[in-house]
N, C-alpha and C positions, 0 to 999 in steps of 0.2 A: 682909105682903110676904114675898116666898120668895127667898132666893138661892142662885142658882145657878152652879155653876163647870164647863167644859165642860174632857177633856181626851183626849187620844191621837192628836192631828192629828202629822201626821207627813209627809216629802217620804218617797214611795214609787211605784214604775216603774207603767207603763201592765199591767191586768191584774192588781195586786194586790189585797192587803184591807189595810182598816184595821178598829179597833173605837171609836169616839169613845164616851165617857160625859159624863153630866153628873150632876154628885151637887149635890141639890137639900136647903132645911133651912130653916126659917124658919116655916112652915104643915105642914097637913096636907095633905103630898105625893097622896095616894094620891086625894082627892078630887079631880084638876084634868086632865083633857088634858093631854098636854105634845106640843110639834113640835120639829121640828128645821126652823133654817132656811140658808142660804149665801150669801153675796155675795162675788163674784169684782171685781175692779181693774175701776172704773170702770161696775159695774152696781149697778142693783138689789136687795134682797135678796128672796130667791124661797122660798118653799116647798119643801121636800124631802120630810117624811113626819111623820106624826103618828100619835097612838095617844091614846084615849078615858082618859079616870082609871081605868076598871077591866082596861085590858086587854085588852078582849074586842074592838073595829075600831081597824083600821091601815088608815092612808091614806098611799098615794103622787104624789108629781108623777110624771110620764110619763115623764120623763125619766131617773128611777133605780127605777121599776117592775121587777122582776123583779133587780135588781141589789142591792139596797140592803131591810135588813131593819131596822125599830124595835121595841123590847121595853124593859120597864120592870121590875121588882125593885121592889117599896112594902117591903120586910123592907129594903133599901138606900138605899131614897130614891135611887135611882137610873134614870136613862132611856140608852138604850143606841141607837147607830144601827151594825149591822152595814154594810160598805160590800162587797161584792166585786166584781171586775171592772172596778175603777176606770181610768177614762178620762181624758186631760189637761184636758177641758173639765169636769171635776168639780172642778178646782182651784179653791179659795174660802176664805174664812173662812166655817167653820160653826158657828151661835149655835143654844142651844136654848133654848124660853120655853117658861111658863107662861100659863095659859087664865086669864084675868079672873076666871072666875066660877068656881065647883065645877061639878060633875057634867054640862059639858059633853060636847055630841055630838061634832061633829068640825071646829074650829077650824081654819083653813087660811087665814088671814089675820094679815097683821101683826097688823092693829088688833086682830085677838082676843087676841091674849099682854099682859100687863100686867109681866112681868119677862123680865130676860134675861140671861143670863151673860155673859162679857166675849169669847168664843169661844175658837176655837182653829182651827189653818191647816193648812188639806189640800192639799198638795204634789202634785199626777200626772205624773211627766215621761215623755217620749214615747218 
C-alpha cells in the first residue's frame, strides 16, 4: 500500500497559478501511474490529468488541456500538477491516486487507483 499526502491547494483570483504536490511512500513509487483527481461541493469526482510510472504520456481531461500541466520527480517520490490560468469552476478538492497495478498505461478512472491521499482545496475566486 502507498501513501500519499497531497499539498499546496490554496484560495487564489481567477487567472492564476497554483503548484499542488503529492509526496507518495510506502511502495515503489516509480513503478505506478499516478492521476490527479477533483471534486467540487455537491459533484462527482472527475479526472484531471495523469501520467504513466515512467513519465513518458500525460493525459488530460478537456477541461484543463492546455492549462494544467502533470510531472513526476521518482528521485522525490513526488507527482506534481502545475495549474495555470485557473478559472472559478476549477474550484474543488483535489486528490491524487495511485494505479492498482505497476507498469500501467494510462488509468483515468476511479476504479483504476487503489490509494488516495486525503486532498487538498483549490480556491478560484472570480
Amino acid at each position: 500500500q502507498v501513501q500519499l499526502v497531497e499539498s499546496g491547494g490554496e484560495l487564489v483570483q481567477a487567472g492564476g497559478s497554483l503548484r499542488l504536490s503529492c509526496a507518495a511512500s510506502g511502495r515503489t513509487f516509480s513503478w505506478y501511474a499516478m492521476g490527479w483527481f477533483r471534486q467540487a461541493p455537491g459533484k462527482e469526482r472527475e479526472f484531471v490529468a495523469g501520467i504513466s510510472w515512467n513519465g513518458a504520456t500525460t493525459y488530460y481531461a478537456d477541461s484543463v488541456k492546455g492549462r494544467f500541466t502533470i510531472s513526476r520527480d521518482s528521485a522525490k517520490n513526488t507527482v506534481y500538477l502545475q495549474m495555470n490560468s485557473l478559472k472559478p469552476e476549477d474550484t474543488a478538492v483535489y486528490y491524487c491516486g495511485a494505479d492498482r497495478s505497476p507498469f500501467g498505461s494510462s488509468p483515468n478512472k476511479i476504479a483504476d487507483f487503489g490509494s488516495w491521499g486525503q486532498g487538498t482545496q483549490v480556491t478560484v475566486s472570480s
